[in-house]
matplotlib code that plots the C-alpha trace (Angstrom):
import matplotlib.pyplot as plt

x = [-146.9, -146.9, -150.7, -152.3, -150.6, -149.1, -145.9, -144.0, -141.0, -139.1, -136.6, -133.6, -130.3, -128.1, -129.5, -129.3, -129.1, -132.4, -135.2, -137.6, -136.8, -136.7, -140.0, -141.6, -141.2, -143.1, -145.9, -146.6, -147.2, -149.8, -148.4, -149.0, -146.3, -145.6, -142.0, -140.7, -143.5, -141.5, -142.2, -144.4, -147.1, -146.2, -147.3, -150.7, -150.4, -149.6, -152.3, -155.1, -153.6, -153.9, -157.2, -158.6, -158.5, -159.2, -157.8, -157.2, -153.2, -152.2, -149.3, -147.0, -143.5, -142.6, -139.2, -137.5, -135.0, -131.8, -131.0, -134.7, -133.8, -132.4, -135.7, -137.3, -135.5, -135.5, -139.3, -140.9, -144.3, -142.8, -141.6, -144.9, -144.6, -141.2, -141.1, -138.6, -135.3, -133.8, -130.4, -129.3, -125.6, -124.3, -120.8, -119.6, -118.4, -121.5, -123.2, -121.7, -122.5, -125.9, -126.7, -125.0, -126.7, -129.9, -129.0, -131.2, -130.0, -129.5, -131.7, -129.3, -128.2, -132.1, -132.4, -129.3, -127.5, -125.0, -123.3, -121.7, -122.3, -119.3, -120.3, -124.1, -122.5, -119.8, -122.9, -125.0, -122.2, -121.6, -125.2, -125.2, -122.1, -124.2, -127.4, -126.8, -126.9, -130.5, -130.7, -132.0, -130.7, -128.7, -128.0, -124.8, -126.8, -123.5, -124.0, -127.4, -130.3, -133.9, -134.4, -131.6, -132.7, -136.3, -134.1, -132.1, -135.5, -137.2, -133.8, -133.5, -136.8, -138.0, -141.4, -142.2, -142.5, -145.5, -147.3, -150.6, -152.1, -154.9, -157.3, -159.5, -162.4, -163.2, -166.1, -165.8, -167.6, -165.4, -167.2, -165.9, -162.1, -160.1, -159.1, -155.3, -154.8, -155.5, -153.1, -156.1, -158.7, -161.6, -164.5, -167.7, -169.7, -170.4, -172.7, -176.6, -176.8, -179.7, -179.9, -182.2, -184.8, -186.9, -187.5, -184.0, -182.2, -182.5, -181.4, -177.7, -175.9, -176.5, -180.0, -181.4, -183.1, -180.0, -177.9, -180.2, -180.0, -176.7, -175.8, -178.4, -176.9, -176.0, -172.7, -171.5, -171.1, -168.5, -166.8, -166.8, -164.9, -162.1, -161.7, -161.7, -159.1, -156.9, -157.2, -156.4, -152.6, -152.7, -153.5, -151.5, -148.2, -148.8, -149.2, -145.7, -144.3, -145.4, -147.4, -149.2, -152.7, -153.6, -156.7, -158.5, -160.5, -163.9, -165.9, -168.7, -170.9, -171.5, -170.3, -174.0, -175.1, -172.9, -169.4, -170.8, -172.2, -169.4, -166.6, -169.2, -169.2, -165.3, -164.9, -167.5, -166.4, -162.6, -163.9, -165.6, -164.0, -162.9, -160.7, -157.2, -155.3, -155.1, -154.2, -151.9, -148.4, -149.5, -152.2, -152.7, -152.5, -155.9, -155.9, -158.7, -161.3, -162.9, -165.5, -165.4, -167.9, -166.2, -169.3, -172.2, -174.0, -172.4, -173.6, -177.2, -178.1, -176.6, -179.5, -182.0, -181.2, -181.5, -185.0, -186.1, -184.8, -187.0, -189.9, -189.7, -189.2, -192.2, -193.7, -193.1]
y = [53.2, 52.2, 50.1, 53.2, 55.0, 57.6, 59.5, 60.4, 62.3, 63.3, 66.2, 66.9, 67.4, 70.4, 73.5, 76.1, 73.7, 75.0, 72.6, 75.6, 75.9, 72.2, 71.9, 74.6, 72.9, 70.3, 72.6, 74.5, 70.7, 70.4, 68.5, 68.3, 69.8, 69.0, 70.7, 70.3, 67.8, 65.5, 61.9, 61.4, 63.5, 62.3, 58.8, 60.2, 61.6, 58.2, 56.0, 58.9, 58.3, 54.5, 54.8, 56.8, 55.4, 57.9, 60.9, 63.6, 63.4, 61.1, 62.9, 64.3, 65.9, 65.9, 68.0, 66.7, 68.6, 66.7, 66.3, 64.9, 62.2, 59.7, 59.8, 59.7, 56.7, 54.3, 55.0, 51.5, 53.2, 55.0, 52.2, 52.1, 55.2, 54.3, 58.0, 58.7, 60.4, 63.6, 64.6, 68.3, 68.6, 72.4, 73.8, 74.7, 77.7, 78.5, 77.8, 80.2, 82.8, 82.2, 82.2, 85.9, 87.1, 86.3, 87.3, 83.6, 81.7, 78.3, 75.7, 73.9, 77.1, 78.2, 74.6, 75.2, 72.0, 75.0, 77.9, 79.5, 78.7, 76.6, 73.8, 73.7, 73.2, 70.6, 69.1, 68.6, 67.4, 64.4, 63.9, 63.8, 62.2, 58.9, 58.9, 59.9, 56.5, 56.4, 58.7, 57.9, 61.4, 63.4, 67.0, 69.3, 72.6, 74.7, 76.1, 75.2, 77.5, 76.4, 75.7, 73.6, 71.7, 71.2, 69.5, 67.8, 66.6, 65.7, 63.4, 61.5, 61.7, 60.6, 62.9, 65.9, 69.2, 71.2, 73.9, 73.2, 75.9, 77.7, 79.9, 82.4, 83.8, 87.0, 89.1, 92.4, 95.9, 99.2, 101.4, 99.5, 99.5, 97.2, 93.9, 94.9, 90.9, 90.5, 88.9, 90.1, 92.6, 92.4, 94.8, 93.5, 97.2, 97.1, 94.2, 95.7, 95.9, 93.9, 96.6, 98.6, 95.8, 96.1, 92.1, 91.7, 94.9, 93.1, 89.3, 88.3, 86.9, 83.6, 84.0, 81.6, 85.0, 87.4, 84.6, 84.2, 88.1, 88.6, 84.9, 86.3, 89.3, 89.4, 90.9, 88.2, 85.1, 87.0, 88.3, 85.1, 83.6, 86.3, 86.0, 82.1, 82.1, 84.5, 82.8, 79.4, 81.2, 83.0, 80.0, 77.9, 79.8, 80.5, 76.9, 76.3, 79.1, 77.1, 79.9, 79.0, 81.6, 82.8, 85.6, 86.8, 89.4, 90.4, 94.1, 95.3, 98.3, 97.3, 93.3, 92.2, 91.0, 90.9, 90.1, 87.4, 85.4, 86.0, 84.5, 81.5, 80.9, 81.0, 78.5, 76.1, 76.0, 75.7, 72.6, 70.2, 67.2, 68.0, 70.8, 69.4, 72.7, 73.6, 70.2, 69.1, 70.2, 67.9, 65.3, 64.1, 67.3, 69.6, 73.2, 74.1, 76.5, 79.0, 81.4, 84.4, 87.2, 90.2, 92.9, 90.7, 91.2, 94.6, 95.9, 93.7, 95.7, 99.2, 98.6, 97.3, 100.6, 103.1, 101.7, 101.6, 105.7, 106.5, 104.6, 106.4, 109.6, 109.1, 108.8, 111.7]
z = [48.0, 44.3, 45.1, 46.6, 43.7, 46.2, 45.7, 49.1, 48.9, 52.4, 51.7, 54.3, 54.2, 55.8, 57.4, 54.7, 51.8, 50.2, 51.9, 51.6, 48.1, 47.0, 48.7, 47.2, 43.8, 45.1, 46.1, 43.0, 42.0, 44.0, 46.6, 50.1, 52.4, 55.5, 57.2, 60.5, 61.9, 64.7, 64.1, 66.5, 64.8, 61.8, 63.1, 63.4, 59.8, 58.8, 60.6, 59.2, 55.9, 55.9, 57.0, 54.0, 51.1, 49.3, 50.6, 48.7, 50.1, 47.6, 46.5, 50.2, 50.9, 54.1, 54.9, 58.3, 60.1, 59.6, 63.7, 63.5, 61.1, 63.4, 65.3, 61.9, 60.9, 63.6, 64.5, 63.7, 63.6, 60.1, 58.8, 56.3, 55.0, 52.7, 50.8, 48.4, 50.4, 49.3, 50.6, 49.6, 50.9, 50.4, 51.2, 54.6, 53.5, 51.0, 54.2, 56.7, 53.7, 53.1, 56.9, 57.0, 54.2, 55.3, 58.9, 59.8, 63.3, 62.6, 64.2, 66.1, 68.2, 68.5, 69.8, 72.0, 70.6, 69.0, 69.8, 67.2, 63.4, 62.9, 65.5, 63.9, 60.9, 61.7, 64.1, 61.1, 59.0, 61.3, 61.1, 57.4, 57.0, 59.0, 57.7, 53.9, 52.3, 53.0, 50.4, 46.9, 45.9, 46.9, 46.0, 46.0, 46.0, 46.2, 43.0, 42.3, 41.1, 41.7, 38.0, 38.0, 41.2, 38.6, 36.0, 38.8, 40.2, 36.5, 35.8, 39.3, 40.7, 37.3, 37.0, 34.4, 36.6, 36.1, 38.1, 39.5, 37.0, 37.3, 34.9, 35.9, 33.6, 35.6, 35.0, 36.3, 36.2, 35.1, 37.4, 40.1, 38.8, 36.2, 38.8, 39.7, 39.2, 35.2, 32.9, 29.9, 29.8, 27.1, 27.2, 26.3, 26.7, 23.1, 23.7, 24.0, 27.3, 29.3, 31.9, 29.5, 29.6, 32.7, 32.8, 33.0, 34.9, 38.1, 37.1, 36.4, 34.0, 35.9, 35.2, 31.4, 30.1, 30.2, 29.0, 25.9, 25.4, 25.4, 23.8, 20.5, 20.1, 16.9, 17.7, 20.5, 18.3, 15.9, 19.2, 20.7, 17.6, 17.0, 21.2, 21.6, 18.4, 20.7, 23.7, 22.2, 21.5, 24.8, 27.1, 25.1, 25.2, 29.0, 30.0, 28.1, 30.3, 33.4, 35.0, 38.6, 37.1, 34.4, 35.0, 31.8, 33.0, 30.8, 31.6, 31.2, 32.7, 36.2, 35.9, 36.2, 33.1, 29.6, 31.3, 33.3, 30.4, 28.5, 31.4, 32.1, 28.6, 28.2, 31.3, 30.3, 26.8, 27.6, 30.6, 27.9, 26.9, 23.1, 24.6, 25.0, 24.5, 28.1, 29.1, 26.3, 28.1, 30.7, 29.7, 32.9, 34.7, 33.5, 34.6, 37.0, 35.6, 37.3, 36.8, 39.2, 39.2, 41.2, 40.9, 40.3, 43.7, 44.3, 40.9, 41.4, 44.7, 43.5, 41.1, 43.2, 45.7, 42.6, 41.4, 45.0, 45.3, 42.0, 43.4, 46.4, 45.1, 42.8, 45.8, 47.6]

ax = plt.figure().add_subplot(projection="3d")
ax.plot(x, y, z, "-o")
ax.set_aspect("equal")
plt.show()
């Protein structure tokens, strides 16, 4: 594992211990996840793995029902694979209340091994009982919150949890609506607008001519300054928070021209090198920066439509 610098956790333990849960901390992580695969396909898993070198897979959970782990265990084919074994142990009777407040069958009775709750419990619990020293950890989820599972994790597992983070530099056009999905909303409308140059009404924002126009306005580079000074708190403080996106959304008219320079501008500026503020919670962990233009075609053939309406009613 530690040569082909891949991290491979397997997470099991009783049936309403909180696999889903623990699992899902590993995925706003970025890791892969793979639940309930039998060991057979995971063989397959395993020999495409081996094969590529370098797969983008590098870092895998894999959550195994805990009547599967025998099969898990004592499959030779697996034996390569040597994750990191997570045991989460719960109550019997924490158990019996969680599956009646969330009116779930457990898997042993949908897999007819059971027929009431109390035998899939005390069937599991023999199970557990025989195969938890295979463990490197092992949980007592009882009591346990998901932020405390995190710190449990950070301690025993020994890695810094972080959320695969995403930003979002969205341009947008308020004719069309304010995107439901902002975290921020800047208007950029009292940029002069390209639209009123006849060269550039039907380009973009993508296009080198509008991006000089808006770019030599003389009010942008002011703008720019006061709005980069407030994103460098606003990013900063939401990357401390843990948060999976973060969407600044910037408006103008339509979402053509002047909002789509700006959010380009704001994503390649915050991607270059020199800009360790979005990455200095975790150094080794960059956001990923997007630009996304919502309107930009909508608004480009809206346009296109009107000025072929007024040629054509010059026309007539």
């Amino acid at each position: 594992m530690a040569q082909n610098k891949r991290d491979i956790i397997l997470v099991t333990g009783m049936s309403g211990a909180g696999k889903t849960t623990a699992m899902s901390i590993f995925e706003d992580m970025g890791y892969l996840i793979i639940d309930n695969l039998p060991s057979e396909l995971l063989v397959e898993f395993n020999n495409h793995w081996n094969k590529e070198e370098k797969s983008s897979y590098q870092k895998v959970v894999i959550g195994v029902r805990l009547f599967e782990m025998p099969s898990f265990i004592h499959n030779e084919k697996l034996k390569g694979i040597n994750p990191r074994i997570v045991f989460l142990n719960c109550s019997d009777d924490e158990l019996r209340r969680r599956y009646k407040y969330n009116r779930r069958t457990h898997p042993l009775i949908i897999t007819n091994q059971a027929n009431t709750i109390d035998s899939a419990i005390e069937t599991e619990r023999e199970i557990f009982n025989e195969y938890e020293n295979f463990a490197q950890v092992t949980i007592d989820t009882t009591f346990t919150t998901k932020s405390d599972l995190i710190d449990i994790f950070e301690e025993r597992l020994d890695f810094k949890f972080y959320l695969s983070t995403q930003i979002v530099f969205q341009s947008f056009g308020f004719r069309y609506g304010i995107p439901l999905d902002a975290d921020y909303v800047f208007d950029v409308r009292f940029l002069d607008n390209p639209y009123y140059d006849k060269a550039l009404r039907v380009l973009t924002g993508k296009d080198e001519d509008v991006k000089k126009a808006v770019l030599d306005d003389i009010k942008t580079k002011p703008f720019l300054h006061e709005l980069i000074a407030l994103l460098d708190v606003v990013l900063h403080e939401s990357l401390a928070m843990d948060r999976g996106i973060i969407n600044i959304a910037i408006g103008c008219t339509g979402g053509q021209h002047r909002s789509v320079v700006i959010a380009d501008y704001l994503a390649h500026y915050y991607s270059q090198p020199q800009q360790t503020l979005v990455s200095e919670h975790h150094p080794e962990h960059k956001p990923n920066l997007v630009a996304y233009h919502r309107d930009i075609e909508k608004n480009q053939r809206d346009v296109v439509d009107r000025q072929r309406r007024r040629i054509e009613k010059i026309r007539d």
